[in-house]
Structure formats: C-alpha cells, structure tokens
N, CA, C and O atoms as a Tinker XYZ file with bonds, in Angstrom:
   464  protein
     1  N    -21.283000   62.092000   71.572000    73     2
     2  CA   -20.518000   62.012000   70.339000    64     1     3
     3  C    -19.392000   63.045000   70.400000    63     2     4     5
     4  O    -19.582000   64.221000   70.711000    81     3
     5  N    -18.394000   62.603000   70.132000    73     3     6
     6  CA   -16.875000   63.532000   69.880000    64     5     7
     7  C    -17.222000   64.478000   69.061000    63     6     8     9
     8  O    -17.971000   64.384000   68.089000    81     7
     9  N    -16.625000   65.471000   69.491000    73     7    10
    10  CA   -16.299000   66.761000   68.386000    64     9    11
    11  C    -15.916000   66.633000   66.977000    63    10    12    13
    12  O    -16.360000   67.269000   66.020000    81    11
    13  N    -15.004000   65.693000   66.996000    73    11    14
    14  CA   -14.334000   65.344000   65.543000    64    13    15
    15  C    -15.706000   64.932000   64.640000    63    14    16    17
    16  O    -16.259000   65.347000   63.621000    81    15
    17  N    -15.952000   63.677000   65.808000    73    15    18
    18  CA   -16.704000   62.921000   64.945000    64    17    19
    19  C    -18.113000   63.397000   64.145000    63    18    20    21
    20  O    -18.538000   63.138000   63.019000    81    19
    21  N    -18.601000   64.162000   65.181000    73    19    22
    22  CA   -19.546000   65.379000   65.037000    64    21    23
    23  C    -19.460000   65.927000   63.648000    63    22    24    25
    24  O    -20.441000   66.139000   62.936000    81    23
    25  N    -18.457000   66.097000   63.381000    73    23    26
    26  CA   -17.750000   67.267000   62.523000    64    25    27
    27  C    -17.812000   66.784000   60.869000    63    26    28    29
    28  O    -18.329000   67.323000   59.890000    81    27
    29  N    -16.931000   65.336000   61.057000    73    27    30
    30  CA   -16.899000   64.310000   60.041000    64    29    31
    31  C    -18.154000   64.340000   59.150000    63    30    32    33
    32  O    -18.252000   64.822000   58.021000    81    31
    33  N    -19.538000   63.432000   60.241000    73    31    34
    34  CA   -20.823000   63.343000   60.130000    64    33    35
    35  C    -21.263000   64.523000   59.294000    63    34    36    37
    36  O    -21.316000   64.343000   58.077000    81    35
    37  N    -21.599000   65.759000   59.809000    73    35    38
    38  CA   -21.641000   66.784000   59.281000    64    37    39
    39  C    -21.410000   67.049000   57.690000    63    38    40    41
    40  O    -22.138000   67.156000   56.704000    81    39
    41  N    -19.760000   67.107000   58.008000    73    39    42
    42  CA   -19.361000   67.300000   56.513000    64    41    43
    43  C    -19.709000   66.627000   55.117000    63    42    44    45
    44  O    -19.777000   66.973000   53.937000    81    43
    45  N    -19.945000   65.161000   56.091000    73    43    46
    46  CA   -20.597000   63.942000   54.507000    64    45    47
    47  C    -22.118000   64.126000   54.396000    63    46    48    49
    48  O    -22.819000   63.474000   53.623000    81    47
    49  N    -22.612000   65.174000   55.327000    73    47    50
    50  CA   -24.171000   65.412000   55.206000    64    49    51
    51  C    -23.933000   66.429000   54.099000    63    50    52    53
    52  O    -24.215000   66.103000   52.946000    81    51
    53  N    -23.386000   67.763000   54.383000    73    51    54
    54  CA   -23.304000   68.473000   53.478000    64    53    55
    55  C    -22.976000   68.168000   52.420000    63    54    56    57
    56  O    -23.591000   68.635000   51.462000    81    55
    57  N    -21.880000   67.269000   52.219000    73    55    58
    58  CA   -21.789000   66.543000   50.914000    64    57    59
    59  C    -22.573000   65.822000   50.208000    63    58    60    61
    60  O    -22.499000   65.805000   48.979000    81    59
    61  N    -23.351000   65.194000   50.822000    73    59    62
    62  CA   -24.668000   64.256000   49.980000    64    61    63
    63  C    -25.359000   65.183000   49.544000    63    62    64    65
    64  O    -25.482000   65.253000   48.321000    81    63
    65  N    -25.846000   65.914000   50.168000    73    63    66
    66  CA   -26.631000   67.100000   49.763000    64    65    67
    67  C    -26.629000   67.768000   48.909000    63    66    68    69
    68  O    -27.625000   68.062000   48.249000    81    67
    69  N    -25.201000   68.264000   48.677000    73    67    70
    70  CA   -24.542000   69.150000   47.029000    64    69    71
    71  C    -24.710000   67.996000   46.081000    63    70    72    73
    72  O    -25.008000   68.280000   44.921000    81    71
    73  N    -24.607000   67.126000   46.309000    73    71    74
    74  CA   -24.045000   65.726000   45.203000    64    73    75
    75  C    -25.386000   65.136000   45.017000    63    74    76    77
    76  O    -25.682000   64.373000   44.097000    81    75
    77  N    -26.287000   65.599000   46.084000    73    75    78
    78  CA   -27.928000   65.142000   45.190000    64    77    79
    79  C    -28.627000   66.313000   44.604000    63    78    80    81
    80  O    -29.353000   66.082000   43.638000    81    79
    81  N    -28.516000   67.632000   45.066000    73    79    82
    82  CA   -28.657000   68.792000   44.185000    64    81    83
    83  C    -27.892000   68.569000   43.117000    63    82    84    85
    84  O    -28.667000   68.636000   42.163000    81    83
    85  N    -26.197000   68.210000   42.498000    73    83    86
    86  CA   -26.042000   68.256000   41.430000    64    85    87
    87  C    -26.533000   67.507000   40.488000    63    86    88    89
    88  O    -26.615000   67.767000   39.287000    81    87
    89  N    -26.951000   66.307000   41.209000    73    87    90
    90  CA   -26.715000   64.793000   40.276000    64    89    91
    91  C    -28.614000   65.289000   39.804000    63    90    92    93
    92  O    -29.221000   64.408000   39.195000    81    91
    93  N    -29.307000   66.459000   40.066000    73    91    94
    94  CA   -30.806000   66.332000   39.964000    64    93    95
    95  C    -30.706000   67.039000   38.692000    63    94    96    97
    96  O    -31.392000   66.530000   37.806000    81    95
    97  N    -29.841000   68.380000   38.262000    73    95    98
    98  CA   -29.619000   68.761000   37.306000    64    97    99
    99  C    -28.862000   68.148000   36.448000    63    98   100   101
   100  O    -28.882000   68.526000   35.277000    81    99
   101  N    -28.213000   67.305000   36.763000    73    99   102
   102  CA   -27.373000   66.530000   35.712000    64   101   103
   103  C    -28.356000   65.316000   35.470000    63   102   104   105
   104  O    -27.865000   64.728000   34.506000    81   103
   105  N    -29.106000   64.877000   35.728000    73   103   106
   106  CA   -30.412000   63.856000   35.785000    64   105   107
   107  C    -30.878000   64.541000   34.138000    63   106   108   109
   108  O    -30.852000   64.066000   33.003000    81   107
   109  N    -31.300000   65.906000   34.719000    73   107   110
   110  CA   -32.180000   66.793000   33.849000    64   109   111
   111  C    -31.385000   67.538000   31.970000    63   110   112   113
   112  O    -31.700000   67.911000   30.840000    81   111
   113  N    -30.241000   67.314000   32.905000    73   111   114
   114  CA   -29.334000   67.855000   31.247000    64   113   115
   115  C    -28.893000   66.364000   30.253000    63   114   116   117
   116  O    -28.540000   66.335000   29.074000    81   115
   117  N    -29.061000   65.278000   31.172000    73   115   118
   118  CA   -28.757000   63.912000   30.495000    64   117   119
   119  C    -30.468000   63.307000   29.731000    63   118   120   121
   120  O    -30.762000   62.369000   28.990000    81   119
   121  N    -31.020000   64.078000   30.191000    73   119   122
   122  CA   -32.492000   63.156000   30.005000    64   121   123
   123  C    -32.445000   62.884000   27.957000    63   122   124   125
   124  O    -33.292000   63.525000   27.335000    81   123
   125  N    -31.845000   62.324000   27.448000    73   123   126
   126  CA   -31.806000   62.417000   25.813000    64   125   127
   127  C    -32.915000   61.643000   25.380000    63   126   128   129
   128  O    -33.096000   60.705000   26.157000    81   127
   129  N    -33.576000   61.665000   24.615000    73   127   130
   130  CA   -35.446000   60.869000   24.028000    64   129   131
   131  C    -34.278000   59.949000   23.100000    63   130   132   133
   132  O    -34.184000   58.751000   23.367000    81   131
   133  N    -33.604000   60.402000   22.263000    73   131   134
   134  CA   -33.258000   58.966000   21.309000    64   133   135
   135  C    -31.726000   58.470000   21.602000    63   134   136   137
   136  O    -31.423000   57.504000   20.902000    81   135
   137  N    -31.016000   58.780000   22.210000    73   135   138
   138  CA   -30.000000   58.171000   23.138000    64   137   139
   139  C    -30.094000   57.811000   24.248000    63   138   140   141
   140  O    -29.553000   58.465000   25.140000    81   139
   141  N    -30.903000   56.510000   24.560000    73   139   142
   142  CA   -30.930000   56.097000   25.532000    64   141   143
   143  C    -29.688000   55.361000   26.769000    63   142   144   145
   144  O    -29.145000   55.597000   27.848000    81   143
   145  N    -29.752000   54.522000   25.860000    73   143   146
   146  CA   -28.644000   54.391000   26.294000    64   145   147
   147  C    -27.235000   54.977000   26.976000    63   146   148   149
   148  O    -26.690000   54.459000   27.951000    81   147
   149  N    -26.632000   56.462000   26.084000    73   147   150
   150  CA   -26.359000   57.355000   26.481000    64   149   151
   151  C    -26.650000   58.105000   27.908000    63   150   152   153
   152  O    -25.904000   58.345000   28.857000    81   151
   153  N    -28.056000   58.382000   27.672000    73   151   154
   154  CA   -28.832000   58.861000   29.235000    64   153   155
   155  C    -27.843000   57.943000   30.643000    63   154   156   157
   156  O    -26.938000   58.294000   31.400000    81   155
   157  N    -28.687000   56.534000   30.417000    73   155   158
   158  CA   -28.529000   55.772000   31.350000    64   157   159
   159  C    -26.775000   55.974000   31.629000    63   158   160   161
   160  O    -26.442000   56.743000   32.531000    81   159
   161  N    -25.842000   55.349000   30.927000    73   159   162
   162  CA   -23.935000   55.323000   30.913000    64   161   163
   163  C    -23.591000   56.320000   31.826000    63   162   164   165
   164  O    -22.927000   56.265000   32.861000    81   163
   165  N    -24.380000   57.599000   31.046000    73   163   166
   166  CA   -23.817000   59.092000   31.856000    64   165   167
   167  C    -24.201000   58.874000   33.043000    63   166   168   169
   168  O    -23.283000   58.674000   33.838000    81   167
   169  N    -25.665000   58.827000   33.614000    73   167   170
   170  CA   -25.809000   59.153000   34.614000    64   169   171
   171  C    -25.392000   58.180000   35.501000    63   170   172   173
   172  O    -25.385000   58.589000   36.662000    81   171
   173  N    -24.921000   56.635000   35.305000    73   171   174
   174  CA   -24.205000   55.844000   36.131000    64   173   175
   175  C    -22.933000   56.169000   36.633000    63   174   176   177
   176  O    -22.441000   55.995000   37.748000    81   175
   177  N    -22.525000   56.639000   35.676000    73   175   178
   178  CA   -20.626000   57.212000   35.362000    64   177   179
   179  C    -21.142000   58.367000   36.601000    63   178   180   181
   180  O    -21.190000   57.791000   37.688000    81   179
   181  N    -21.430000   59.447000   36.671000    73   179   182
   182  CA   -21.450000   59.937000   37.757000    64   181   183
   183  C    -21.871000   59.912000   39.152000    63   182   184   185
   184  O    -21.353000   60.601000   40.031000    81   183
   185  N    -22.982000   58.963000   39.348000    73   183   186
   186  CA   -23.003000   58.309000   40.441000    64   185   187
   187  C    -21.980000   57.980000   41.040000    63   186   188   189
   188  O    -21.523000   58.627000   41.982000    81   187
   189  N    -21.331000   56.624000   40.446000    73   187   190
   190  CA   -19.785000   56.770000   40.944000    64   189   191
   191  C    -18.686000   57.140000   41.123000    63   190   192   193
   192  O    -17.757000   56.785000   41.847000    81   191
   193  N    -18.906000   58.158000   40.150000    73   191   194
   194  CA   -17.911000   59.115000   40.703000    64   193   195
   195  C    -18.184000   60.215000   41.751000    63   194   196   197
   196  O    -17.266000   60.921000   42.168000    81   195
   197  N    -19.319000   60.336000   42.124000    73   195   198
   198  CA   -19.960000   61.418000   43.144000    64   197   199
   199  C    -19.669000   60.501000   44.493000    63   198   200   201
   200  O    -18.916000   60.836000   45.407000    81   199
   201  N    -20.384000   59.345000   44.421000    73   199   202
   202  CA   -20.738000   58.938000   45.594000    64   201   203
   203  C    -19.447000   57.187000   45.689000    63   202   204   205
   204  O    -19.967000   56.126000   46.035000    81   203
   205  N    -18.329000   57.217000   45.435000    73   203   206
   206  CA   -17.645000   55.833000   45.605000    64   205   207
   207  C    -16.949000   56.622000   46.656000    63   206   208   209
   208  O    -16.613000   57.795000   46.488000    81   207
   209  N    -16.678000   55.729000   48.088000    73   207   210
   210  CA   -15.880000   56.646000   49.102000    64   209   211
   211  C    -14.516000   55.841000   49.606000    63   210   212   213
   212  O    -14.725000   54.642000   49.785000    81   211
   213  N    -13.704000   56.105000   49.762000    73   211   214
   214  CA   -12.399000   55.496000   49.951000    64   213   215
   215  C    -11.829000   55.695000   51.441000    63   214   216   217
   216  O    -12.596000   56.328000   52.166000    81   215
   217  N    -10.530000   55.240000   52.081000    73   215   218
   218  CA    -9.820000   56.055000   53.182000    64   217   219
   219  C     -9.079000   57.214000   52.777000    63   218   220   221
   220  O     -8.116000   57.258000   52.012000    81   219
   221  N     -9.665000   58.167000   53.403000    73   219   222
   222  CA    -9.310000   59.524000   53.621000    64   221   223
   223  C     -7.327000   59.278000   53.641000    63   222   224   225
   224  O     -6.643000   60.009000   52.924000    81   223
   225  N     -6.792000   58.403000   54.362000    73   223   226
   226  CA    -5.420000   58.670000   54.476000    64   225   227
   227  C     -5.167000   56.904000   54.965000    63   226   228   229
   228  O     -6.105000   56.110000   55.037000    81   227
   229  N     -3.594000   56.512000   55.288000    73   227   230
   230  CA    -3.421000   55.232000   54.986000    64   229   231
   231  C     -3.719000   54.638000   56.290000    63   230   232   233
   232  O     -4.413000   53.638000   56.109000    81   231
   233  N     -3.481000   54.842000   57.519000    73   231   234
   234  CA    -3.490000   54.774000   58.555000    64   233   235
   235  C     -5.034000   54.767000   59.389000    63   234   236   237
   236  O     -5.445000   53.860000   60.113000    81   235
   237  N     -5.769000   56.111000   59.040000    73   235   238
   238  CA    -7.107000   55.883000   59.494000    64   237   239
   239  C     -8.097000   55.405000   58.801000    63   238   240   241
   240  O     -7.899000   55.042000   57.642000    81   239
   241  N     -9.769000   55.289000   59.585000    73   239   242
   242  CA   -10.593000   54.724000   58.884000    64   241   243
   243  C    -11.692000   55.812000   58.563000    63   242   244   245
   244  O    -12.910000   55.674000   58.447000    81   243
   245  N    -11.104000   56.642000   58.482000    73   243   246
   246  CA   -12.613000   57.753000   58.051000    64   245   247
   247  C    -12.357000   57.740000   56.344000    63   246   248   249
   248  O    -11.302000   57.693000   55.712000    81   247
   249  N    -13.499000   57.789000   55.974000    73   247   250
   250  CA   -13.570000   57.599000   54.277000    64   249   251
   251  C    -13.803000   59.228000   53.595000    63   250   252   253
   252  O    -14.068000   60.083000   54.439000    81   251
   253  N    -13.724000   59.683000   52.188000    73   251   254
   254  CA   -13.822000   60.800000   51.771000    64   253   255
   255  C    -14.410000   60.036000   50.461000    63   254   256   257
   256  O    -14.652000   58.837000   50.322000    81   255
   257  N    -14.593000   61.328000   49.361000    73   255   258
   258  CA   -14.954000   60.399000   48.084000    64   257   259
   259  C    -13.718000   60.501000   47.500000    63   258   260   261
   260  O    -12.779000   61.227000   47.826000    81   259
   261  N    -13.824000   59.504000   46.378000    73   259   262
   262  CA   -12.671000   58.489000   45.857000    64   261   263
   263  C    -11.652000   59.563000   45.047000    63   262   264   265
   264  O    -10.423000   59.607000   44.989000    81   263
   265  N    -12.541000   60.280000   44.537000    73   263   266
   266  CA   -12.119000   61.529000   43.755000    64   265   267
   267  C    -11.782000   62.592000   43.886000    63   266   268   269
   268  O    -11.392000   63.344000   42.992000    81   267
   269  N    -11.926000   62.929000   45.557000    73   267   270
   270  CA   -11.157000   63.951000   46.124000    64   269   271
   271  C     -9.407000   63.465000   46.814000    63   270   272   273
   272  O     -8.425000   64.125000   47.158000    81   271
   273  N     -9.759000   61.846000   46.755000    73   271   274
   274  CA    -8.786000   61.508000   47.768000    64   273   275
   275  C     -7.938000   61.435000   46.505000    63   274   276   277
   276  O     -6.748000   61.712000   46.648000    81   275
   277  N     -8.476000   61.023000   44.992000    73   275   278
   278  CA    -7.246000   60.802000   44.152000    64   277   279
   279  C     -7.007000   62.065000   43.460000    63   278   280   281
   280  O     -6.408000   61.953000   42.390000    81   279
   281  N     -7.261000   62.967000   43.740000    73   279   282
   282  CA    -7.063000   64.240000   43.565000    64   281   283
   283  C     -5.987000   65.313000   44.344000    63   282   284   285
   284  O     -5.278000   66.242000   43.958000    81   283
   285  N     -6.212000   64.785000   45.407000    73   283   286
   286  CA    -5.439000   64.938000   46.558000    64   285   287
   287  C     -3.815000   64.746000   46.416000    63   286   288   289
   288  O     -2.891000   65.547000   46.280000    81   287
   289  N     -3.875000   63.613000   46.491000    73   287   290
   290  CA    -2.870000   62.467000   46.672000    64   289   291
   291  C     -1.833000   63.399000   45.223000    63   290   292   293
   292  O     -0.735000   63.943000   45.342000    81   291
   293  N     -2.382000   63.323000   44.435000    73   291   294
   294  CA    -1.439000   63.265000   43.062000    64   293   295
   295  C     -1.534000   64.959000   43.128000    63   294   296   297
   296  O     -1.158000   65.516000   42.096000    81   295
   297  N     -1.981000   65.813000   44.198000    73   295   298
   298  CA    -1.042000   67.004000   44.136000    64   297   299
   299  C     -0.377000   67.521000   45.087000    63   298   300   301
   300  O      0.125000   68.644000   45.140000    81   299
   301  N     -0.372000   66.452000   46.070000    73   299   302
   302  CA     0.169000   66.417000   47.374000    64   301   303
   303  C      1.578000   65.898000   47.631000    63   302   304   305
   304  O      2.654000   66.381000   47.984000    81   303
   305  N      1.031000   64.538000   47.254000    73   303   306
   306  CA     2.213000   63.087000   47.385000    64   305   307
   307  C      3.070000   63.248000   46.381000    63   306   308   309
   308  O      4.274000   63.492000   46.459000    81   307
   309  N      1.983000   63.009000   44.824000    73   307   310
   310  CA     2.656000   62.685000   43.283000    64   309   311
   311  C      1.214000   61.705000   42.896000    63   310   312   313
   312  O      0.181000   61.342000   43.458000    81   311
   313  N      1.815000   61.573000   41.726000    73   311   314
   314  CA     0.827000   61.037000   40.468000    64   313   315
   315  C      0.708000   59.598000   40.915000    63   314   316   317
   316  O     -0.221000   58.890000   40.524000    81   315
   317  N      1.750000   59.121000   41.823000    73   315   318
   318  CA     1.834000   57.522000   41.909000    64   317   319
   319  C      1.117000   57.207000   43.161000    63   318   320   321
   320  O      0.628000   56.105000   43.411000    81   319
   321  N      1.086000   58.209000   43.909000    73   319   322
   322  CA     0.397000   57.919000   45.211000    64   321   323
   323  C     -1.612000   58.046000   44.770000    63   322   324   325
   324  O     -2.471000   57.558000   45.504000    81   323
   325  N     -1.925000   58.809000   43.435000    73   323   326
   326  CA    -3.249000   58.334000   43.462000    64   325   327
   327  C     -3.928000   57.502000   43.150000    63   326   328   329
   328  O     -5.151000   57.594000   43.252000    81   327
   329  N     -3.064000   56.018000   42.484000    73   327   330
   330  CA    -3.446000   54.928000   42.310000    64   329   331
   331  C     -4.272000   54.463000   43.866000    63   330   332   333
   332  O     -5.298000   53.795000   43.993000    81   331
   333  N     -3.601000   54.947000   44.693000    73   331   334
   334  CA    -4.272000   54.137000   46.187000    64   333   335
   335  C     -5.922000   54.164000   45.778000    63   334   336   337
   336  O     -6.557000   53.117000   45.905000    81   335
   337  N     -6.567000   55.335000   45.306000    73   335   338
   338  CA    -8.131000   55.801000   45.442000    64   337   339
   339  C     -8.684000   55.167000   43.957000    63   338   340   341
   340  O     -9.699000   54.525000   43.687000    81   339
   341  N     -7.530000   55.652000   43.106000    73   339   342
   342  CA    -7.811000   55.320000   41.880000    64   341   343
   343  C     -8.389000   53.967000   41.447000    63   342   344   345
   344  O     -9.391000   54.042000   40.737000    81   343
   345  N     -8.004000   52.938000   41.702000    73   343   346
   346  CA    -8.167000   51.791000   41.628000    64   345   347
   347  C     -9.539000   51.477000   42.231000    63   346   348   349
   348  O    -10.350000   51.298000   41.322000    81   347
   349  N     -9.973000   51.374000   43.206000    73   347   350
   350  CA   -11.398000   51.336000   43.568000    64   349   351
   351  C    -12.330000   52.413000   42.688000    63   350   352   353
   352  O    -13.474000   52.044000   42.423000    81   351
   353  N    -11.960000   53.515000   42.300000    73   351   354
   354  CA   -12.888000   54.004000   41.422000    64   353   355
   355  C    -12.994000   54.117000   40.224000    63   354   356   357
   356  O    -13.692000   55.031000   39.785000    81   355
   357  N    -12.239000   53.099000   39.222000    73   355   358
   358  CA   -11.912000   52.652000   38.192000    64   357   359
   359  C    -13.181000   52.035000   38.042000    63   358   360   361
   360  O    -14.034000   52.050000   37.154000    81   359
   361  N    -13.007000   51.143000   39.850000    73   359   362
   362  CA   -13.815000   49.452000   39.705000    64   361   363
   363  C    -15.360000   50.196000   39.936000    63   362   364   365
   364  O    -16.316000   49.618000   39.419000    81   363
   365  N    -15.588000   51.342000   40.627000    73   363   366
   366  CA   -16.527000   51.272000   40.462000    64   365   367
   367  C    -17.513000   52.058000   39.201000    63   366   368   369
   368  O    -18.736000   52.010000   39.071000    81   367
   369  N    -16.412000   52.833000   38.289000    73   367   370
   370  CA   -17.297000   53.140000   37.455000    64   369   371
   371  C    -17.579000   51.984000   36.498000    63   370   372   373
   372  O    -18.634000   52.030000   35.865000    81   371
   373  N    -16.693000   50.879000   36.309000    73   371   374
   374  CA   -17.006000   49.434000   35.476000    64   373   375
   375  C    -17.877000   49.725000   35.894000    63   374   376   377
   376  O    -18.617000   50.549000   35.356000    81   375
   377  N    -18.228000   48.915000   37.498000    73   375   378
   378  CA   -19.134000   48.479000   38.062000    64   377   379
   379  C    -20.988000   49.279000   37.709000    63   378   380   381
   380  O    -22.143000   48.855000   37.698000    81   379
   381  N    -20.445000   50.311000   37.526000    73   379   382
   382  CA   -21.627000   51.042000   37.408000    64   381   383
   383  C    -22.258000   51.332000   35.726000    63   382   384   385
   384  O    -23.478000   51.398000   35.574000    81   383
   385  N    -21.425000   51.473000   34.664000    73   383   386
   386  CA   -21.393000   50.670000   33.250000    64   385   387
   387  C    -22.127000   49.749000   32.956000    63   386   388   389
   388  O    -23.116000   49.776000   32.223000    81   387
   389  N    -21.616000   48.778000   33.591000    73   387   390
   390  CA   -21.800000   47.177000   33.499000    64   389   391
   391  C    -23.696000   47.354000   34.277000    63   390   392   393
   392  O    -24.467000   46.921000   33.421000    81   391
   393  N    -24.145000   47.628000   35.001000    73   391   394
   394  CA   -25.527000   48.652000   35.450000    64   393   395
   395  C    -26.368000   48.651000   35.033000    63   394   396   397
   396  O    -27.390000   47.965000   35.032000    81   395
   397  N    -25.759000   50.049000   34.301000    73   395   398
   398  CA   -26.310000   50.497000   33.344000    64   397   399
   399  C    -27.091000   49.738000   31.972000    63   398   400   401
   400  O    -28.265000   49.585000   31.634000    81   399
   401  N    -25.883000   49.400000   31.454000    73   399   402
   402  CA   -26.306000   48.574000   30.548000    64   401   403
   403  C    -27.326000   47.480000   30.504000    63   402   404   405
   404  O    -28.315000   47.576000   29.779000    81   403
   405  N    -27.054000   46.215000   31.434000    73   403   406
   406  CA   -28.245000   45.665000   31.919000    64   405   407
   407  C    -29.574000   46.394000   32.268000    63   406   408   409
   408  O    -30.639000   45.878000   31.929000    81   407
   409  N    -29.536000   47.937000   33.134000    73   407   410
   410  CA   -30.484000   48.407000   33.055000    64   409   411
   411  C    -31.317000   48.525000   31.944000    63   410   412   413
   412  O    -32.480000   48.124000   31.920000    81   411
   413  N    -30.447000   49.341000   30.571000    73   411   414
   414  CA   -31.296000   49.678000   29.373000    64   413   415
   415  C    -31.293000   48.736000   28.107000    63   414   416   417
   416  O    -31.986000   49.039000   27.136000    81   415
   417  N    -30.488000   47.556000   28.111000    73   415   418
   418  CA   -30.797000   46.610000   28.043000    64   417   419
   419  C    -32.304000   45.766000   28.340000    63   418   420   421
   420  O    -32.979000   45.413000   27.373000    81   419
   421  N    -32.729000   45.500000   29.660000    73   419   422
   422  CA   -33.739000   45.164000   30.145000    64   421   423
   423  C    -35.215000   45.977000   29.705000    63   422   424   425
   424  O    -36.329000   45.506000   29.476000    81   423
   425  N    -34.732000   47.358000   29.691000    73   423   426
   426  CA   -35.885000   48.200000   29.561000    64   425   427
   427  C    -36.066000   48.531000   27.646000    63   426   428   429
   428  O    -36.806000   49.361000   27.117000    81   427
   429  N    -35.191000   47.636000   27.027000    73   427   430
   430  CA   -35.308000   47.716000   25.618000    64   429   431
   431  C    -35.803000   46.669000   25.297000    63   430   432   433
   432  O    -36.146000   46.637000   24.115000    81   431
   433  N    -36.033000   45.554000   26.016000    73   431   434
   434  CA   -36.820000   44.075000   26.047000    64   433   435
   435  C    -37.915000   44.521000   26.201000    63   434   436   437
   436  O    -38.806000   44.401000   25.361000    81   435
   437  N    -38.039000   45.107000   27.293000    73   435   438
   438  CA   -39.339000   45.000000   27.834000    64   437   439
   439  C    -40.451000   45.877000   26.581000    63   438   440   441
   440  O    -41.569000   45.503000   26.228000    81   439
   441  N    -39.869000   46.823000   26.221000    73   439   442
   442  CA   -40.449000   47.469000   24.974000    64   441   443
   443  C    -40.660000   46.838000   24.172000    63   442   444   445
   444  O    -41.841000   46.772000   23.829000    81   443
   445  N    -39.674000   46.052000   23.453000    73   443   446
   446  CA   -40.034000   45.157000   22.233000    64   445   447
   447  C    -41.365000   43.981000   22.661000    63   446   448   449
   448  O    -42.320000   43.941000   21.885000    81   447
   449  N    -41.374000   43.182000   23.731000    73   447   450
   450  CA   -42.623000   42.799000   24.192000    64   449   451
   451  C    -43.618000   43.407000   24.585000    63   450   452   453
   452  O    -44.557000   42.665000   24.876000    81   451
   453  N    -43.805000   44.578000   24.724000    73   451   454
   454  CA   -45.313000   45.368000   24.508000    64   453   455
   455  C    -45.559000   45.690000   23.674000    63   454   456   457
   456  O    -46.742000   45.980000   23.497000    81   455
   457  N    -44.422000   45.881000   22.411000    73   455   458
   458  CA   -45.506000   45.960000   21.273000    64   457   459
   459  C    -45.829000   45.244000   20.602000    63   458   460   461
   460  O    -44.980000   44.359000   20.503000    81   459
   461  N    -47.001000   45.016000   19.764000    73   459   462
   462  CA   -47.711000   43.939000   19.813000    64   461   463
   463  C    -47.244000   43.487000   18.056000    63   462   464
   464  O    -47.683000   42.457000   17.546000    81   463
C-alpha cells in the first residue's frame, strides 16, 4: 500500500472514531422522555452531517466529509464554490429526516397496539 494512501486510510479511521465518540454523547444529551420525536430528527440531522462524504477536490477521487469540504470551499474559493458539497448534504440531511420520521412514526404505532 502507498504512503499516501496509507495516510488517507488512517486519517478517515481517526475520523470515525472522534465522530463515534461524539455522536455517543450527543446520543446521551438528545435522549428527551417526552420529545420523541425531537430525540430521533436530532440525532438523524447529525449523522449526516458527521458521516455524508463527498470529493475532497474536483479532479480526484478521494472523499472527505461533506462539511468540511463545504466549509472549505466557501473560505478558500468563495461562497459559490460550496454549493459543489452543499448540495449532496442538503440531500442527505432530507434523506435522513425523512428516516427519522418513519422511524418514530413506526415506533408510535407500535405503542398504540400494545396497549390494550
């Protein structure tokens, strides 16, 4: 394995790692007993924003997360160049919303049919 690539690997290890240590306390500060719903939204909304990964730059194929790259971009490039990242992580916090909801949705059925 290449040096670079070595390197890459590495770095998205260390990154999962911080981003599942954070997401365990943020698990724990979202846990709400009568906002459920709430619970569930939040903790989807950051999933994707922790973990949606994009191209690092236009040309290559190594990916970063979506939110560093549109972070990047709009203090690097300008504000117009972070649509590139932006847009996929728009879609995936819908995506992860839209989830959610079905999740606690489902698990608010399932309650109303156990009780008797």
């Amino acid at each position: 394995m290449e040096e670079g690539t070595y390197n890459y690997w590495v770095i998205w290890a260390v990154y999962l790692i911080a981003a599942a240590l954070f997401y365990r306390i943020f698990w724990r500060f979202t846990a709400f007993r009568r906002r459920l719903w709430l619970s569930y939204s939040l903790r989807a909304l950051m999933a994707a924003l922790i973990l949606t990964p994009w191209y690092a730059n236009t040309q290559g194929d190594s990916l970063a997360p979506a939110l560093m790259i549109t972070t990047l971009d709009a203090i690097t490039v300008g504000v117009d160049a972070a649509s590139r990242a932006l847009v996929p992580l728009l879609a995936a916090l819908l995506l992860a919303e839209i989830v959610a909801s079905i999740l606690w949705l489902g698990r608010k059925k399932r309650k109303k049919a156990a009780k008797p």
